[in-house]
C-alpha beads as a LAMMPS data file, in Angstrom:
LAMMPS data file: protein, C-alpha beads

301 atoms
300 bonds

1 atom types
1 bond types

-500.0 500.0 xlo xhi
-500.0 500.0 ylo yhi
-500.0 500.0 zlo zhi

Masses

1 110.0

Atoms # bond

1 1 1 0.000 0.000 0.000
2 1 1 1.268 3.403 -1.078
3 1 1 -1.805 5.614 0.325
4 1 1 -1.433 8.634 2.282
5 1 1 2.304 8.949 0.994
6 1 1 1.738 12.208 -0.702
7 1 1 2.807 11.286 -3.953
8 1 1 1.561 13.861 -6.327
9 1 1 0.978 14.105 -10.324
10 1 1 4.822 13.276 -10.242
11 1 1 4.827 10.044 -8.301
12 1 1 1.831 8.970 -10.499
13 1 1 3.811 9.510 -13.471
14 1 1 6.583 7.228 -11.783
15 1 1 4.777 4.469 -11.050
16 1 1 2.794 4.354 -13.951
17 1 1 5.826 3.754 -15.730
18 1 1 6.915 1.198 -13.767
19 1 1 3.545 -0.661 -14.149
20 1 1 4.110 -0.742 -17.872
21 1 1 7.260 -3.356 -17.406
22 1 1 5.860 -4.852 -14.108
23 1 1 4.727 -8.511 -14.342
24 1 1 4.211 -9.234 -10.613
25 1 1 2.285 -6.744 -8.745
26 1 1 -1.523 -7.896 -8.285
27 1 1 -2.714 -5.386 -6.270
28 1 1 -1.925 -1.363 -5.747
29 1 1 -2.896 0.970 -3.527
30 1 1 -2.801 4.973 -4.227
31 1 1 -5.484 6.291 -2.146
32 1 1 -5.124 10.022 -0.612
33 1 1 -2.422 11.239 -3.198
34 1 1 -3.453 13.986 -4.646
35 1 1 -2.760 12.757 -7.806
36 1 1 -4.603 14.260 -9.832
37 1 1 -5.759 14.520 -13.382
38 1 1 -2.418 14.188 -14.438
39 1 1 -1.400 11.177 -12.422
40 1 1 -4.666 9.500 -12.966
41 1 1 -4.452 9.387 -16.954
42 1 1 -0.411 8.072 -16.388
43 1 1 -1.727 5.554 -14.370
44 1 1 -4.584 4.970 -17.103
45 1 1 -2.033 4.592 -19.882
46 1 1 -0.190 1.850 -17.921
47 1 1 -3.411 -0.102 -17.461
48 1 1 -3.879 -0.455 -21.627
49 1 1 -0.280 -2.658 -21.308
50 1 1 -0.414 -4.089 -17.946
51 1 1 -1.886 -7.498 -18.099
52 1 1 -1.108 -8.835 -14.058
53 1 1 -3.189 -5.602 -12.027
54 1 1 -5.917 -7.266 -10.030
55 1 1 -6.945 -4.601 -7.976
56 1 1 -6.432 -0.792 -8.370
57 1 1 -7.643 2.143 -5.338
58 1 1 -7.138 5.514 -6.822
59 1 1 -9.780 6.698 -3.911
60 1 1 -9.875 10.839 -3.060
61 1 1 -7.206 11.836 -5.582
62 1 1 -9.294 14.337 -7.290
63 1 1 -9.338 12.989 -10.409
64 1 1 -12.491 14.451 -12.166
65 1 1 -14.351 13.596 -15.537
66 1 1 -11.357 13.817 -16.802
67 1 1 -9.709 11.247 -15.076
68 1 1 -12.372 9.278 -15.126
69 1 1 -12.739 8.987 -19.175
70 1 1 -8.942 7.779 -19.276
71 1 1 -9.639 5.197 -17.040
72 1 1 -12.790 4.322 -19.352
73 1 1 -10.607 3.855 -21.742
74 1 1 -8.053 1.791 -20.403
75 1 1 -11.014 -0.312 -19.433
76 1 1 -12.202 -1.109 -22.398
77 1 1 -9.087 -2.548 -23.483
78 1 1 -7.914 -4.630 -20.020
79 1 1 -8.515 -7.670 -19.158
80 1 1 -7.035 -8.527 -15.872
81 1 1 -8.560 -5.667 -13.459
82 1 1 -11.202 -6.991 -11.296
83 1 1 -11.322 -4.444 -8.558
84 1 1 -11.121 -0.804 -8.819
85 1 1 -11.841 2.143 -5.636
86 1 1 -12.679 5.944 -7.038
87 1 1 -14.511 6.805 -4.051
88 1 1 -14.734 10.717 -3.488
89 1 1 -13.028 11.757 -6.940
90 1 1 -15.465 14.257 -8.491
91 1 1 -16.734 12.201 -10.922
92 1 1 -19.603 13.514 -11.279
93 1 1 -22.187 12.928 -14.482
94 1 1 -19.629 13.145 -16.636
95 1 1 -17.288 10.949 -15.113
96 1 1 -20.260 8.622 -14.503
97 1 1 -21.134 8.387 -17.648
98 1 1 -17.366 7.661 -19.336
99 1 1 -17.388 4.550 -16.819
100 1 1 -20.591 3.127 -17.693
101 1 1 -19.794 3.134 -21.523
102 1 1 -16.650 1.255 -20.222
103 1 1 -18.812 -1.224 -18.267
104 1 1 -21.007 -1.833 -21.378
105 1 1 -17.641 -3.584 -23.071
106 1 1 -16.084 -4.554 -20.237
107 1 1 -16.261 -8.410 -18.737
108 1 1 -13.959 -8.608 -15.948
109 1 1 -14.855 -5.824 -13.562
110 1 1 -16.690 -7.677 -10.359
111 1 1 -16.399 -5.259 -7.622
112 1 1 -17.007 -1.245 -8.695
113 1 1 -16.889 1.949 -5.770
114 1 1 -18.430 4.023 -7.874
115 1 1 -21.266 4.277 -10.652
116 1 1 -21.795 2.476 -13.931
117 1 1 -20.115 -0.464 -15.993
118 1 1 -18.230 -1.088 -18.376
119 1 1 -17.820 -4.138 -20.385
120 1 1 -17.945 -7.529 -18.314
121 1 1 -14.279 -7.663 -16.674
122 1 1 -14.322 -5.369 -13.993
123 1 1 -16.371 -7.320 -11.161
124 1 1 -15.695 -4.790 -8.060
125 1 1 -16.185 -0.660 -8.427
126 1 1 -16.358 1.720 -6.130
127 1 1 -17.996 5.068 -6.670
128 1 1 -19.074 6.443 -3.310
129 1 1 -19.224 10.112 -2.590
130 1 1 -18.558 11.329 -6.318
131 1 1 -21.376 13.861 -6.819
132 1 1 -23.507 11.127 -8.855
133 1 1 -26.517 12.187 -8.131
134 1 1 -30.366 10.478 -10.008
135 1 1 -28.749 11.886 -13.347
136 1 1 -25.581 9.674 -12.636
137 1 1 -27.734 6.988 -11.701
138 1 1 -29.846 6.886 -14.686
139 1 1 -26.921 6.552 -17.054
140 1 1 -25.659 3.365 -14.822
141 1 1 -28.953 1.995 -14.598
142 1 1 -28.522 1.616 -18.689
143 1 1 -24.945 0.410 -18.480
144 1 1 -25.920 -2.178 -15.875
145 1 1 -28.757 -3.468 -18.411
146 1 1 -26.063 -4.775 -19.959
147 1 1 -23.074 -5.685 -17.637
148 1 1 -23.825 -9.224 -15.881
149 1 1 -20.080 -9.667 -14.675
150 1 1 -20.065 -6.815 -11.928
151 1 1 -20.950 -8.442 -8.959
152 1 1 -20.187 -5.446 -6.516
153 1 1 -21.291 -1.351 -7.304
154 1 1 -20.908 0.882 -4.142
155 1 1 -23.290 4.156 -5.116
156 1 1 -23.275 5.347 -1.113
157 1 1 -23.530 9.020 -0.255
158 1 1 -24.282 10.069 -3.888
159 1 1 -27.592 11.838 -3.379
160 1 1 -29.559 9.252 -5.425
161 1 1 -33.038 10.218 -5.227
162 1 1 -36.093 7.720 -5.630
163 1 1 -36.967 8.162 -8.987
164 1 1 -32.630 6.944 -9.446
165 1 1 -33.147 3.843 -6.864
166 1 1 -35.644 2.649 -9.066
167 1 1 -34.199 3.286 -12.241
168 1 1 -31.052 0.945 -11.328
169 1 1 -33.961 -2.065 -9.591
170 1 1 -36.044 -1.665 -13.355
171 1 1 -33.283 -1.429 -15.675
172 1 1 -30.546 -4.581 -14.071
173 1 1 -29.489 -7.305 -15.967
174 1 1 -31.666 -10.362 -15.005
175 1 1 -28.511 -12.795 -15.343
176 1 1 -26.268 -10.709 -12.642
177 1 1 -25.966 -11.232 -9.296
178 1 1 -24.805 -7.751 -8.502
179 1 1 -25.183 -6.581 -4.961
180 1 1 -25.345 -2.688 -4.649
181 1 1 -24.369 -0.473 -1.820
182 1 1 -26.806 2.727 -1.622
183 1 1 -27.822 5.097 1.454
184 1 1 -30.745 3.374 3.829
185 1 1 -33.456 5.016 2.504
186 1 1 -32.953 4.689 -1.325
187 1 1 -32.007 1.151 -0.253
188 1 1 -35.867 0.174 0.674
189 1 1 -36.789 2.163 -2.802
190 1 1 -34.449 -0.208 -4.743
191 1 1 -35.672 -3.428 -3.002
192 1 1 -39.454 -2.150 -3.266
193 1 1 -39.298 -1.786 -7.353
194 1 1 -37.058 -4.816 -7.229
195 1 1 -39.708 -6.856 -5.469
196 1 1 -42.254 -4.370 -7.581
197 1 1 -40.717 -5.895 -11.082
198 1 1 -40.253 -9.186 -10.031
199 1 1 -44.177 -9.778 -9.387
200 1 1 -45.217 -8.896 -12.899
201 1 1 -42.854 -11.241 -14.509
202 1 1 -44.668 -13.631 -16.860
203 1 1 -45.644 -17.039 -15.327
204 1 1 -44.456 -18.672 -18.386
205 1 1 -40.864 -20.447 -18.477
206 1 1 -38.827 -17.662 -19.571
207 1 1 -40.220 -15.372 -17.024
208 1 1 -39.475 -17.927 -14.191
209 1 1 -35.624 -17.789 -14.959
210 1 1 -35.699 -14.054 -15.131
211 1 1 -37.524 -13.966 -11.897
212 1 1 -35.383 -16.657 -10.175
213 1 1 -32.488 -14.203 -11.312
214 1 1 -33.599 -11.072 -9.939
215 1 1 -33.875 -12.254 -7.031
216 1 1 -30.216 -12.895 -6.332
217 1 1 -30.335 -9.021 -6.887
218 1 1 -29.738 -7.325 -3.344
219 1 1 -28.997 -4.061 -1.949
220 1 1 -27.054 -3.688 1.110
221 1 1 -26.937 -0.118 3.403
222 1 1 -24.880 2.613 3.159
223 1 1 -25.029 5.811 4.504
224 1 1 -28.050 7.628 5.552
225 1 1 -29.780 10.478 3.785
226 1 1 -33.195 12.272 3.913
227 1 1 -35.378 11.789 0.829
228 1 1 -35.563 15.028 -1.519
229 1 1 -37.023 13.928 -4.540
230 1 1 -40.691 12.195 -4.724
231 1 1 -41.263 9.540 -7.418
232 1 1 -44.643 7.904 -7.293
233 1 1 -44.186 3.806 -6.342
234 1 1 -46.266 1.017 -7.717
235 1 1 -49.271 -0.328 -5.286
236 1 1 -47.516 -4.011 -5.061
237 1 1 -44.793 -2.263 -3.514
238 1 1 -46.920 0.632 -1.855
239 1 1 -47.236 -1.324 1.768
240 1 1 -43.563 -2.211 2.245
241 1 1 -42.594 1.856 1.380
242 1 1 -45.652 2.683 3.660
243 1 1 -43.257 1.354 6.319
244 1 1 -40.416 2.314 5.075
245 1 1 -41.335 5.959 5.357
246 1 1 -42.746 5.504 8.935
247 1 1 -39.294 4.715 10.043
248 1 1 -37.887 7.885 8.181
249 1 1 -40.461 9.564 10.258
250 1 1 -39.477 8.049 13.734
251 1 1 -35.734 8.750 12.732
252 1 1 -36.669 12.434 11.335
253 1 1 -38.546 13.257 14.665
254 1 1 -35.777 11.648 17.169
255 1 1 -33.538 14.107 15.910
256 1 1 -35.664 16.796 16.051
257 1 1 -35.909 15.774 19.658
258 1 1 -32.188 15.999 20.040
259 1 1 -31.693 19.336 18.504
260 1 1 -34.118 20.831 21.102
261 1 1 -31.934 19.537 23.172
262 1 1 -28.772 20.757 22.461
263 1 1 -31.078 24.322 22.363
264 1 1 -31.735 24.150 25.609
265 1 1 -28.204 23.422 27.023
266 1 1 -26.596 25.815 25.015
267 1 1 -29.218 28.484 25.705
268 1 1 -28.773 28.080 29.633
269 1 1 -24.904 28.431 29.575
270 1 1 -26.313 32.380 28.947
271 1 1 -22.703 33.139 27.002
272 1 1 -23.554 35.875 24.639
273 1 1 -20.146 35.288 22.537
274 1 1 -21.065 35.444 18.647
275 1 1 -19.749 31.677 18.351
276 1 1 -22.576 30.769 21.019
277 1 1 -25.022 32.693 18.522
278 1 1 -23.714 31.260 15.313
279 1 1 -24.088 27.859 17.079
280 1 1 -27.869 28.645 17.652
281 1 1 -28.460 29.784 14.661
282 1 1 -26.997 26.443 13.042
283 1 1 -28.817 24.365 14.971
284 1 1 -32.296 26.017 14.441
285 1 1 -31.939 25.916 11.095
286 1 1 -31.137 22.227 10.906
287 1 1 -34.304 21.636 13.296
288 1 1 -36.120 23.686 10.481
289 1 1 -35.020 21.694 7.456
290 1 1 -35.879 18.270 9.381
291 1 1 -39.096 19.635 10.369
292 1 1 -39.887 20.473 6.434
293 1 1 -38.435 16.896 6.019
294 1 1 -41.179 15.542 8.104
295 1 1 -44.185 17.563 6.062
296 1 1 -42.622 16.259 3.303
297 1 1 -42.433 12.353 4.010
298 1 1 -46.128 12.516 5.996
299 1 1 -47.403 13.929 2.398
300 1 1 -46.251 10.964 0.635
301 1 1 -48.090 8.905 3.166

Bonds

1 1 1 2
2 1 2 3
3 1 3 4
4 1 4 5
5 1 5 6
6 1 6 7
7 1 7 8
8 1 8 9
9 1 9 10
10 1 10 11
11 1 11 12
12 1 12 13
13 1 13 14
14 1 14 15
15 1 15 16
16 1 16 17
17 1 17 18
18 1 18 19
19 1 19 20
20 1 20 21
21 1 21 22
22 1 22 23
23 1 23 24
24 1 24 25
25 1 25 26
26 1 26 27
27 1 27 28
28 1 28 29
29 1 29 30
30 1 30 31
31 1 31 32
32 1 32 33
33 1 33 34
34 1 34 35
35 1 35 36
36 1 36 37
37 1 37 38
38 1 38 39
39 1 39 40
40 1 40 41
41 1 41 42
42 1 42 43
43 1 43 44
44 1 44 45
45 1 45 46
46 1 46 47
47 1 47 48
48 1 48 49
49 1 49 50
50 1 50 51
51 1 51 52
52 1 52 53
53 1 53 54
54 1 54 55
55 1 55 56
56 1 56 57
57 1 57 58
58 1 58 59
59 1 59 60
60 1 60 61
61 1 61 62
62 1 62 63
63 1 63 64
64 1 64 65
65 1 65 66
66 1 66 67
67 1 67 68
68 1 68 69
69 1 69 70
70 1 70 71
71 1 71 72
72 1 72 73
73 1 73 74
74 1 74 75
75 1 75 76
76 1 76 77
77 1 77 78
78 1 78 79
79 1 79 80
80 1 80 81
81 1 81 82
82 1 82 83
83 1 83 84
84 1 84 85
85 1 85 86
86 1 86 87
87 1 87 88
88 1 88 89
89 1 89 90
90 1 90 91
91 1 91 92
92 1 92 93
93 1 93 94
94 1 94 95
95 1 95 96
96 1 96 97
97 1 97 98
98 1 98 99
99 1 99 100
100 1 100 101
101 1 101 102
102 1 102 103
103 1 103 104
104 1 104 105
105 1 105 106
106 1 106 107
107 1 107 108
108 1 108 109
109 1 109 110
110 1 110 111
111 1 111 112
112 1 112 113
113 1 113 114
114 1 114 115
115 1 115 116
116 1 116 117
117 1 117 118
118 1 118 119
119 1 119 120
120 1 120 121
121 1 121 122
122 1 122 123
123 1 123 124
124 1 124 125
125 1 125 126
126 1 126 127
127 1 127 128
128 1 128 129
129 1 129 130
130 1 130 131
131 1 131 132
132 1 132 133
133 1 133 134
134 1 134 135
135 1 135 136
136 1 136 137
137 1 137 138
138 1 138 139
139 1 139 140
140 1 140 141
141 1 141 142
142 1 142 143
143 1 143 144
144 1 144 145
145 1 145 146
146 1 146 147
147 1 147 148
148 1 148 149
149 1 149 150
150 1 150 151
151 1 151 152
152 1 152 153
153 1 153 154
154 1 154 155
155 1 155 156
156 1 156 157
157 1 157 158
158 1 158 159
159 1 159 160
160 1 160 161
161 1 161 162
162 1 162 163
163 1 163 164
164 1 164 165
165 1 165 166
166 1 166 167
167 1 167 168
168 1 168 169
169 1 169 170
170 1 170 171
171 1 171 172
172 1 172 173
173 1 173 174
174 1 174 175
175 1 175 176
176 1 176 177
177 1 177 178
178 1 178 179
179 1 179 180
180 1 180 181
181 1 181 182
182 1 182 183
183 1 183 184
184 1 184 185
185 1 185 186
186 1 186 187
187 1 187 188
188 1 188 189
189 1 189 190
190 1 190 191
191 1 191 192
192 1 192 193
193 1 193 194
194 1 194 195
195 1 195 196
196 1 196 197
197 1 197 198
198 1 198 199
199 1 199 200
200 1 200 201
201 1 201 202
202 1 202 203
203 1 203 204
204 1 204 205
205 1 205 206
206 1 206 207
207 1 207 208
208 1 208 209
209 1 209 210
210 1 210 211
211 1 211 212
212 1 212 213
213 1 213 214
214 1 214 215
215 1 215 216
216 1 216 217
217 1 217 218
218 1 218 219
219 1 219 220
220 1 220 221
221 1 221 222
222 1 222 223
223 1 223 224
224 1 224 225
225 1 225 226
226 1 226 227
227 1 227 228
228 1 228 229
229 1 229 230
230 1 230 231
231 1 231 232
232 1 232 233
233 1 233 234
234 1 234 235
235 1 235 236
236 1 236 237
237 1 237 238
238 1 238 239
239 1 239 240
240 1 240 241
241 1 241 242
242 1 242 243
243 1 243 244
244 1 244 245
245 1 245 246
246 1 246 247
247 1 247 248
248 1 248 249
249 1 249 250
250 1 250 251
251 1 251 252
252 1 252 253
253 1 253 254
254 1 254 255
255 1 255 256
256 1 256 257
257 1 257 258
258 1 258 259
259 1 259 260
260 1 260 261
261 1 261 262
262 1 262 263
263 1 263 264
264 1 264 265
265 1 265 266
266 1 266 267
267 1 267 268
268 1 268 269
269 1 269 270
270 1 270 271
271 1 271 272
272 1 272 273
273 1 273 274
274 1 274 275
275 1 275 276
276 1 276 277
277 1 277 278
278 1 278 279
279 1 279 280
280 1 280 281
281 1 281 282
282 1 282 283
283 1 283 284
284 1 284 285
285 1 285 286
286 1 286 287
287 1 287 288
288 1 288 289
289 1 289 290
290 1 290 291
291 1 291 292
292 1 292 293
293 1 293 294
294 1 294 295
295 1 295 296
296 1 296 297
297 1 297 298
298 1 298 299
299 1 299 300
300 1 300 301
């Protein structure tokens, strides 16, 4: 492991060039560089020649879009890298979108931090905390129509709203077996228009197989964020959500709860300092927003 080493656009450029005549190393780990766009597409260029690279984390090293499309690239061509990390680079829709025209041609890829697919190689990819958002989400969702050799896509903290959950549950590839990190609340979206899709499969035997298929379809929790964006569910799914939103309710309110709390201490300490007031302020605020939180999910109800 090489993370937190401070290695720069210039130690990218090293190592990539060692990785070009390296036929030993499986696994690499560059995390917290600040590497860069620079480093990034070095590192990208090595992957095209590189045939041993089993796993790659290039995690927090701002690479951007840019970074992002040379690593498309360079996986549509390799045929060896199975894992690969990009959590918190920036991706954004851009980015998103460059790897999940990758995952479309690439068959290797089983574990993915991160958003979209590329051909069938890649099997792990992370894309956590990269700006992804229900845009982001909607290009995967077509990419992973087509990928079936991913078998791991982390999406956590990515602001995916409902109408994205559902997107990536209606559009998977029966024949994968792809479990998907996402935040706890788009997580019971996902497995509600999962379960939603799977009941109005056929009864014939092709529709059996697809069912049987979906099934091994699973989301697993991430991180926790409050819905923002309402997307209307189907009625076979309508009394598992119904639940689903009564917890968001009991969660929204216990914090609530605690807020008032932390009102009242702070407002009996009596210490008039304007970082006591800006701490007031903060706090009322964030009572406010959960508050319009609440209205929100009770409407849905």
């Amino acid at each position: 492991s090489l993370s937190w080493h401070h290695l720069a656009s210039s130690g990218g450029r090293a190592i990539a060039a060692a990785l070009k005549t390296n036929s030993r190393l499986v696994k690499l780990n560059l995390g917290w560089n600040d590497l860069g766009v620079e480093g990034c597409c070095s590192l990208a260029s090595a992957l095209h020649s590189n045939s041993t690279l089993k796993e790659l984390s290039l995690s927090d090293n701002h690479i951007g879009p840019i970074g992002a499309k040379a690593l498309a690239d360079a996986l549509s061509v390799n045929k060896t890298l199975h894992t690969l990390f990009l959590y918190n680079n920036d991706l954004g829709v851009q980015g998103t979108e460059a790897i999940s025209s990758a995952l479309k041609k690439n068959n290797t890829l089983v574990r993915l931090r991160l958003v979209k697919t590329m051909k069938q190689e890649v099997k792990n990819l992370s894309l956590s905390r990269n700006h992804i958002g229900s845009e982001g989400a909607l290009i995967l969702a077509d990419a992973l129509a087509e990928n079936t050799a991913l078998h791991f896509l982390d999406l956590g903290w990515n602001d995916i709203s409902r109408e994205g959950a559902t997107a990536l549950a209606q559009s998977i590839n029966p024949a994968s077996k792809i479990t998907i990190t996402l935040d706890t609340y788009e997580k019971e979206v996902f497995d509600c228009a999962l379960n939603d899709r799977c009941n109005k499969l056929s009864c014939d035997a092709k529709g059996a197989v697809d069912k049987n298929g979906l099934l091994r379809i699973k989301a697993i929790a991430g991180g926790r964020r409050l819905p923002l964006t309402p997307t209307k569910l189907t009625s076979n799914a309508s009394q598992r959500c119904s639940a689903s939103r009564e917890r968001e309710l009991v969660y929204l309110r216990r914090r609530i709860h605690a807020l008032e709390h932390e009102l009242m201490v702070k407002s009996s300490e009596q210490q008039p300092t304007w970082q006591s007031g800006s701490f007031v302020v903060s706090l009322t605020l964030s009572a406010c927003f959960l508050v319009m939180a609440v209205l929100r999910t009770q409407q849905k109800m």
